[in-house]
N, C-alpha and C positions, 0 to 999 in steps of 0.2 A: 358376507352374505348379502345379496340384494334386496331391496325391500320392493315388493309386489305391489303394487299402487295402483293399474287397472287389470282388468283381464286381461288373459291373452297367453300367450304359445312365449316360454324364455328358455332361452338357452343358458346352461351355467355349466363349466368345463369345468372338468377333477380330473386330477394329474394320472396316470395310470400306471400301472405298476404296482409294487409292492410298498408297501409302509415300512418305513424304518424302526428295526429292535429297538425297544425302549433298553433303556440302561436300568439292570437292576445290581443290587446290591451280590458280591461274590467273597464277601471278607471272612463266612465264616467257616471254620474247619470243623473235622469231623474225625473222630480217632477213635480204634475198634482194637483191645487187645485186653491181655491179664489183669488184671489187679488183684491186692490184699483182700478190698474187701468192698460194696456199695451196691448197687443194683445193678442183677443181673441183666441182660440183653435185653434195656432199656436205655434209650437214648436220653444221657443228660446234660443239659445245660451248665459250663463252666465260664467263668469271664474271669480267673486269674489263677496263679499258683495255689494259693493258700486253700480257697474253695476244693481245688481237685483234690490236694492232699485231705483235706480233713473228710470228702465224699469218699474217697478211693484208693488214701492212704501213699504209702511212698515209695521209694522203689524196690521191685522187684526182683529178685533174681532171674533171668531166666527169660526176661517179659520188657520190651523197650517202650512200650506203654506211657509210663511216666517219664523216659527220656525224652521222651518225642511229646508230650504234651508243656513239658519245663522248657523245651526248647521253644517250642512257639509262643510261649508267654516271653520269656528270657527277648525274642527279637521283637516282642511287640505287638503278638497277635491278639486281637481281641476277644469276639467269644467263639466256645466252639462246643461241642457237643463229642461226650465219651460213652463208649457205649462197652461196657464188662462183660466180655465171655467166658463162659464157664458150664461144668455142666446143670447147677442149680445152684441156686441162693442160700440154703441150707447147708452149710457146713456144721460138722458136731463142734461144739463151744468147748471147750479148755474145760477142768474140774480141777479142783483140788479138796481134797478133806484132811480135817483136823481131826483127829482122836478124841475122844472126850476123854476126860480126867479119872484117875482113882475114883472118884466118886462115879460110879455109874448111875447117878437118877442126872446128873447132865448129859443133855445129847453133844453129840460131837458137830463141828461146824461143817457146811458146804461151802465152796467159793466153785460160782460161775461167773463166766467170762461172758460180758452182755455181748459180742460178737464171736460169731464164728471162722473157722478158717485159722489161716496162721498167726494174727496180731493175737489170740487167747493163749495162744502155745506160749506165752513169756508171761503166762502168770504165776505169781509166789507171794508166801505166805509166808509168814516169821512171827 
């Protein structure tokens, strides 16, 4: 840039044409499919294997979901974003109940499943 120092009339040339693309960042993925279990059809933030599984659980039958997110951890990928379809978040929770005893002034037990969907379906009591 010239420095202006009296008056007067200057001329300053700029290149014409278009500006060249800045380079932005393109590393991160983005994966839309089944899971066991995490938030529904909200985009979330994952940077390794262990995170997805413990957000979204493991695999699926039926649902490439998790093969395809293990895979891009497995070559390297960094972070990426999972987004769980389904048709609500609510699924019914697993139950099981205990009988109460000979003595009826005890009540019998409840066991719920703090998650719904299929990871509750493998609950048992002994």
């Amino acid at each position: 840039m010239p420095n202006y120092l009296s008056p007067g009339v200057y001329v300053e040339e700029v290149e014409a044409g278009s500006r060249p693309i800045e380079g932005v960042g393109t590393a991160t993925a983005a994966f839309v499919g089944l899971a066991e279990k995490g938030p529904v059809n909200a985009p979330t933030l994952v940077t390794n294997w262990s995170q997805y599984s413990q957000t979204f659980g493991g695999f699926l039958e039926g649902s490439y979901l998790a093969h395809s997110v293990y895979g891009y951890f497995l070559n390297g990928g960094g972070s990426a974003y999972v987004v769980r379809i389904g048709a609500d978040g609510h699924a019914p929770s697993a139950q099981a109940e205990l009988p109460s005893a000979k003595d009826k002034s005890l009540a019998g037990y409840r066991v719920l499943a703090l998650e719904g969907g299929q990871p509750g379906n493998d609950i048992q009591v002994e």
